[in-house]
N, C-alpha and C positions, 0 to 999 in steps of 0.2 A: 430594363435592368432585372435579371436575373434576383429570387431572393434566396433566406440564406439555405432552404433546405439542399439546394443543388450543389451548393460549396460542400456542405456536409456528407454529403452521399456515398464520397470514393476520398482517401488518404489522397491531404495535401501537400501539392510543391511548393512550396513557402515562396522560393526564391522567387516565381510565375508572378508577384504579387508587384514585381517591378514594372510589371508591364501592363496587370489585370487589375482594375481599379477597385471591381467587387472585392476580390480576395484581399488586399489594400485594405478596404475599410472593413473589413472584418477581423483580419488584423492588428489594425491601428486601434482597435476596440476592445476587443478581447484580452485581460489579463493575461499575465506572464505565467508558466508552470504547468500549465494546461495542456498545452500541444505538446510539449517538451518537457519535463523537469528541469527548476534551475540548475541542476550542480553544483550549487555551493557548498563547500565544506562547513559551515555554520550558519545557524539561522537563531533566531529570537521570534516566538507566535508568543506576541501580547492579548489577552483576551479582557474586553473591555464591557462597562457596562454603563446604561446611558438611562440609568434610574431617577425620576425626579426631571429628567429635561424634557425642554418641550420639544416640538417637533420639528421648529423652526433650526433650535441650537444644536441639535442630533444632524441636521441636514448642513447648518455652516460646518460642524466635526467631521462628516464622512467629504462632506466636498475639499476640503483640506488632505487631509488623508488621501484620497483620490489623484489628488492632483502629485503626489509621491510616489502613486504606482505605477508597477513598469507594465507596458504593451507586451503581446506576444511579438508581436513584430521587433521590438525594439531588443527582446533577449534574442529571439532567434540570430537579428542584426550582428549583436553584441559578440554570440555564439562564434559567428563566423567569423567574426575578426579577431577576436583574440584564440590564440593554440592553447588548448586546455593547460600549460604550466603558466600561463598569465594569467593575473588577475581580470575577470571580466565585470567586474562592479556591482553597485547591489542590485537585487533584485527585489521589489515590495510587491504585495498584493494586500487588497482588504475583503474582508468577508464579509456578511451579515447573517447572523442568523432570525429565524420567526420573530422572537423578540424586538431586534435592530430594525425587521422591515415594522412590525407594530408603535414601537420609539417612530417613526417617519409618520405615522398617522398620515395625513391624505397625500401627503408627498410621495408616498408610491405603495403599488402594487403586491400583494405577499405574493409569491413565487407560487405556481401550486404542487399541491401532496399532502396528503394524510399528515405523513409521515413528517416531512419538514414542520408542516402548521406545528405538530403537536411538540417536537421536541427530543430529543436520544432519549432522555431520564424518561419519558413517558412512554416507550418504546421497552420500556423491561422487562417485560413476560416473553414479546417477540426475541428481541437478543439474547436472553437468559444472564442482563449483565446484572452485579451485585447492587442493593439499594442504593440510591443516593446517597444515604446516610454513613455509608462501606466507602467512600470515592475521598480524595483528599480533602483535608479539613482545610489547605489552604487555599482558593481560589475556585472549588468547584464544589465541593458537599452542600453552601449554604447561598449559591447563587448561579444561577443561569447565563453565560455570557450573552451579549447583544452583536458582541463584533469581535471577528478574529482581523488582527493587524499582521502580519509578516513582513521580515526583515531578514535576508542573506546575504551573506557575501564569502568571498573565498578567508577572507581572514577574521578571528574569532575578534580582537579590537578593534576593528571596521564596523564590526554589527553593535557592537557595546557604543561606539561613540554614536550609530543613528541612534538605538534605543534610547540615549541620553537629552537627544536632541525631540524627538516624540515625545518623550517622557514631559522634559519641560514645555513642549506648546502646551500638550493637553492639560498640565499641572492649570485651572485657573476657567477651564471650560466646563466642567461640571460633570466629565467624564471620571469612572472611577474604572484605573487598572485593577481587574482582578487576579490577575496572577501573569507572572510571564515563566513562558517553558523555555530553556532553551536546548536546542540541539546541536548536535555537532554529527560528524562522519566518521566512524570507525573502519578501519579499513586492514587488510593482511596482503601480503606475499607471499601467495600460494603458488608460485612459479618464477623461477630465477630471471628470466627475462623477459614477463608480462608487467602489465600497469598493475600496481594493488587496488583491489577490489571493497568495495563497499561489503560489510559485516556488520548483523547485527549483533547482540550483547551474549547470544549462545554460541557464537563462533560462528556461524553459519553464512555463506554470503547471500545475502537480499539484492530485491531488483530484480530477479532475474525473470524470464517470461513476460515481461510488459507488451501490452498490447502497443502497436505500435502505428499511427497512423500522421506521418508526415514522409514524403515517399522519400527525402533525402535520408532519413531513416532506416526507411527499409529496404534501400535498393543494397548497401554492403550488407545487412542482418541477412536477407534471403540471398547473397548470393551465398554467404557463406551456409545457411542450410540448407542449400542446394550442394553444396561438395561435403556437407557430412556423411561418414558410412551409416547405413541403419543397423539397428539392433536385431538379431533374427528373431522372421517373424512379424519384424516390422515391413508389412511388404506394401501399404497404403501410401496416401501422401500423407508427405510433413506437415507435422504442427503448423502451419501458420501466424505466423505476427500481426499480418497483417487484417487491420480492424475500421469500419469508416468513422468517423469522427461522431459522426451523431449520436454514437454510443456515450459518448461521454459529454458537449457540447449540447446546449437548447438553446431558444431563442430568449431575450432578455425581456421579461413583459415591461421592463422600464427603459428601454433601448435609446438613444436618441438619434441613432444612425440606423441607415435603411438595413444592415445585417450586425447588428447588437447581439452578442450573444453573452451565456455566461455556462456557467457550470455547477451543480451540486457536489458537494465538499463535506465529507465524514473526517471529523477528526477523534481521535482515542488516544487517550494517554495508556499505553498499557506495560505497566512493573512486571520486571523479568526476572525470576528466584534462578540466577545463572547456578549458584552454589549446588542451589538442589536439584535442577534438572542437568547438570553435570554429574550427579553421585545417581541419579536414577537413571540416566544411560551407562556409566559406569555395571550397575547393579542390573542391569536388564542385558547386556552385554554378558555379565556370568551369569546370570541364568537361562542365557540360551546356548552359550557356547561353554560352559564349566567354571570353576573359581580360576584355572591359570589360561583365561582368555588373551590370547593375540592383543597387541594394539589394532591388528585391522581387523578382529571379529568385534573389536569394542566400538573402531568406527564403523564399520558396519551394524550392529546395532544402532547407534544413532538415528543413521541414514535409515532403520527401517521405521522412524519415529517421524522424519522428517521427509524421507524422499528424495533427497541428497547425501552426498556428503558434504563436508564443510567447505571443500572447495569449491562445490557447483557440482560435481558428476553425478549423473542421475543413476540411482542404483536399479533401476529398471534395464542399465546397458552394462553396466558394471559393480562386478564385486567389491573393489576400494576407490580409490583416489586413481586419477590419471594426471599424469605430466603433460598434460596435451590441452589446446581449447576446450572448452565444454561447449558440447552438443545442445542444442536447445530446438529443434525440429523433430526431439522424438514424440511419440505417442504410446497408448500401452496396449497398441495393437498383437504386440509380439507375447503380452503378458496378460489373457485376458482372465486370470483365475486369479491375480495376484500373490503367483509366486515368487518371484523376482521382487517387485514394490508393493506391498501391503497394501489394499483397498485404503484403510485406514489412514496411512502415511498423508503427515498436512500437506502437500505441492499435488499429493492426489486426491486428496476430499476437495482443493479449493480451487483448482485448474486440473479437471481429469479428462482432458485431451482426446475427447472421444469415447471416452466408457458411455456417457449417458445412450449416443446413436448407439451402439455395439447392444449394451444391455439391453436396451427398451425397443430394436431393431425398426431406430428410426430413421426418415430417410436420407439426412443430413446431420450437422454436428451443433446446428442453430442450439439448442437446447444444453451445448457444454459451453460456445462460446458468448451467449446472450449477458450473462452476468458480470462479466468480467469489468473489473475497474479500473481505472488507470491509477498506480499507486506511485505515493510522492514520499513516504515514511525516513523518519530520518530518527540516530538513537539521540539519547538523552541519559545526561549522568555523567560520573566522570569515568574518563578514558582508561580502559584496562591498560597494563603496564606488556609491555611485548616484548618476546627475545630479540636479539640483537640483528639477526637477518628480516627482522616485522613478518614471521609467518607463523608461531604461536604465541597466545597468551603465555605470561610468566606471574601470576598469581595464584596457581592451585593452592588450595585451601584458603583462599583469601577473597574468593569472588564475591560480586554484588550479591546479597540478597532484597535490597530494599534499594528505593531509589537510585534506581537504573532501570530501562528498557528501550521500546519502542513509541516514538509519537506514531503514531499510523493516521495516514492522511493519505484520501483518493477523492479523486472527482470522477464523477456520471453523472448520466444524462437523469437515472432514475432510481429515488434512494431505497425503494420497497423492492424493486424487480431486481436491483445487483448489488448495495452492500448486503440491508435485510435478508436476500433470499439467500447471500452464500452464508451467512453465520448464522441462521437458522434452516436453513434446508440441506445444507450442506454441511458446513463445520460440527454443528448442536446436532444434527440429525443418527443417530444409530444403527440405519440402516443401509446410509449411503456412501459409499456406491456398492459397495458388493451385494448388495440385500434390495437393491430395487428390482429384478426380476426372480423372486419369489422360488420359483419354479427349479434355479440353481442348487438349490439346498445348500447355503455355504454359510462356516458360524458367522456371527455377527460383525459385521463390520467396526461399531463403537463410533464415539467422537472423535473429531477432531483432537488426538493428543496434544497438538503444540495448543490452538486458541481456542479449543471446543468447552463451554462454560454449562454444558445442561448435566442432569441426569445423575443418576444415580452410581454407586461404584461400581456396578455390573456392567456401566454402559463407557467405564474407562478401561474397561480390561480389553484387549484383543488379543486375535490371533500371529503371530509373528512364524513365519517361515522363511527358512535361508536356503531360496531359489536357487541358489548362485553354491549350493553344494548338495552333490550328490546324494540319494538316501535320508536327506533332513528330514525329519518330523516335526509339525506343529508344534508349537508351546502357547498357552492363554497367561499375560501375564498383561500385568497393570502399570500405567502410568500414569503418576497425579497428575494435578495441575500445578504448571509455574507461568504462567502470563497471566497476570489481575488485571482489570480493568481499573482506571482512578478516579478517570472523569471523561468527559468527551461533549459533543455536543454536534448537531448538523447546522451545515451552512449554505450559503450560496453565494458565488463569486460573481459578481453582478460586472452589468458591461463598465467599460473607462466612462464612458459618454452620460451613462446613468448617475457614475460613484459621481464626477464633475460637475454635474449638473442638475442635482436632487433639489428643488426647494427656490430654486432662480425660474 
């Protein structure tokens, strides 16, 4: 019997799993959301805490719980049988984090890492996130969760009657809910006869670039970047999706099955000032293109903030918005000074596609795609009000400034080498990527404008040029911050076999 590093090696065929008993019980073990994202349009994350219990009454609470969560296999199952306009039922998972595994005392195993043992909140000089004491007063400033619960489904009273039904077991067990977030799916019609698309709370559409390793996945993704045209200049191969599982997926030290695995899980609540980083691209839009700027020199401003436009089109191939699929196999081979998409632009400090080999003329791209997380993020808040065809907001001057944003949630394999490294070596960092080979002499690249949380206001200012017209000149102009952090914490999504069987 084969063990599990071999499964993990090369993007799996889920379906093989009918036939291939290994694949089977890795599988039948491994929690749901992992492999795949649920897709649900609503979810509820209860984060709980298991202060005051013993180890015993910690271990009958997650084996209950447990016994609630969905297999990967069972969503994958699910996936397939119902066509994405049907309900395909709920989807649960449970977490633990350092705390939940120390609540279990000798019932099981801490996960290892630095980073996990110690905790997000203790992790704050590396992230550059705001004090504990700065994070919401309800459910996270003055307490540590033990265990994240989730709960999805395609309908928002679907997930409200499990949460009810959760709510009252554990009412009586000695568990205390510390807060429940919940999320839902925003979504636009940015094309009269495409699916509407997943957005987060700045209009922008999220998801996109996911690394992708189950090959029923990536056999329609690459064929279609295989007939995209390249950008000129783009004359390499295409971005790649495709990524081996082990990236994300380890072995479970608590397993009770010969291939148990689990996965490490960052969760962040992070608040979106929609209001004000809609009037500061507004405002950065005339002061690169005049006070009577275009609608597409305004969205184009944006895009040089984000690296997109709202609809997905990557401004590194295009000057606005296209009526057409969006490309996702480019790279910025074609662009390598960052005149078309700003070194700076968030989709390029945090997936840059090859700049690392190009700048630092190394021999492969290992070093752009090592980091890379699988993200599960979903918004939070109530639902902006849309015009009548759902393809823009209809609140101007009414947008969120407060409670509303991003949950951001991914799983990897390892939380120092790819959440830590990209939101400190990358997002927080000033130099990267246009300033890692020195010897360019190019102005500063800056942080991360959309999530970058370090530095001083010299290191929000950057350079912006409009590639995409003739004779343009530089401008240095600045842009605050509107994504806070609330609270967060790290987790680990432990095997089915483990959550089942913890303490028996």
């Amino acid at each position: 019997m084969p063990g599990l590093n071999p499964l993990l090696d090369a993007p799996i065929r889920w379906k093989a799993a009918a036939t291939d008993p290994d694949l089977r019980d890795l599988l039948e073990d491994l929690q749901a959301n992992i492999l795949k994202g649920h897709g649900r349009h609503h979810a509820a994350h209860l984060f709980l805490s298991f202060k005051g219990m013993t180890p015993d009454a910690v271990a009958e609470v997650v084996r209950t719980l447990g016994r609630y969560c969905t297999s990967a296999y069972a969503q994958l199952r699910t996936n397939k049988r119902y066509p994405p306009h049907l309900d395909g039922g709920p989807v649960r998972c449970l977490f633990l984090s350092a705390g939940g595994y120390t609540a279990l005392g000798g019932h099981a195993t801490m996960p290892a890492g630095a980073a996990f043992a110690a905790g997000m909140a203790a992790r704050q000089s590396i992230l550059n996130d705001p004090p504990r004491a700065a994070w919401d007063k309800v459910g996270w400033r003055d307490h540590a969760p033990d265990a994240m619960f989730l709960v999805a489904n395609a309908d928002a009273a679907a997930v409200t009657r499990d949460l009810e039904d959760v709510e009252g077991w554990l009412n009586g067990t000695g568990v205390r809910i510390l807060v429940i977030e919940r999320g839902l799916q925003q979504t636009r019609q940015f094309r009269p006869n495409a699916k509407p698309e997943g957005v987060e709370h700045f209009g922008y559409v999220d998801g996109r670039s996911q690394p992708l390793f189950l090959e029923e996945d990536l056999e329609p993704e690459e064929a279609s970047v295989a007939a995209e045209p390249r950008g000129a200049g783009d004359t390499g191969a295409p971005w790649s999706p495709r990524f081996k599982p082990s990236q994300f997926i380890v072995a479970d030290p608590n397993g009770r099955r010969s291939h148990s695995a689990g996965s490490y899980f960052v969760f962040r609540k992070l608040e979106q000032d929609v209001r004000g980083f809609n009037k500061a691209e507004d405002d950065l839009g005339k002061a690169l293109f005049g006070a009577n700027a275009t609608q597409v020199q305004l969205d184009r401003a944006g895009a040089m903030v984000v690296g997109r436009f709202e609809d997905g089109t990557p401004l590194v191939l295009h000057p606005s918005e296209q009526e057409q699929a969006v490309p996702n196999g480019f790279t910025y081979a074609g662009d390598p000074d960052g005149a078309k998409c700003p070194f700076h632009a968030h989709i390029r400090k945090t997936n840059p596609r090859g700049d690392i080999q190009r700048e630092l003329n190394l021999p492969d791209n290992t070093g752009d795609r090592k980091p890379i997380m699988a993200r599960r993020g979903i918004t939070y808040g109530a639902k902006r009000p849309m015009s009548k065809d759902g393809r823009e907001f209809d609140d101007a001057g009414r947008e969120p400034v407060h409670d509303s944003g991003l949950l951001f949630m991914a799983y990897m394999a390892d939380l120092e080498a790819q959440f830590e490294f990209t939101q400190q070596s990358w997002a927080d960092n000033p130099d990267f990527v246009g300033n890692l080979n020195a010897a360019k002499g190019r102005p500063p690249t800056g942080v991360d404008p959309v999530i970058g949380q370090t530095g001083t206001a010299s290191q929000r200012q950057h350079t912006y040029l409009d590639g995409h017209t003739q004779g343009a000149s530089p401008s240095v102009q600045s842009f605050a911050q509107f994504v806070h952090m609330k609270g967060g914490e790290y987790f680990f999504a432990p095997s089915l076999s483990f959550l089942r069987g913890v303490g028996l």
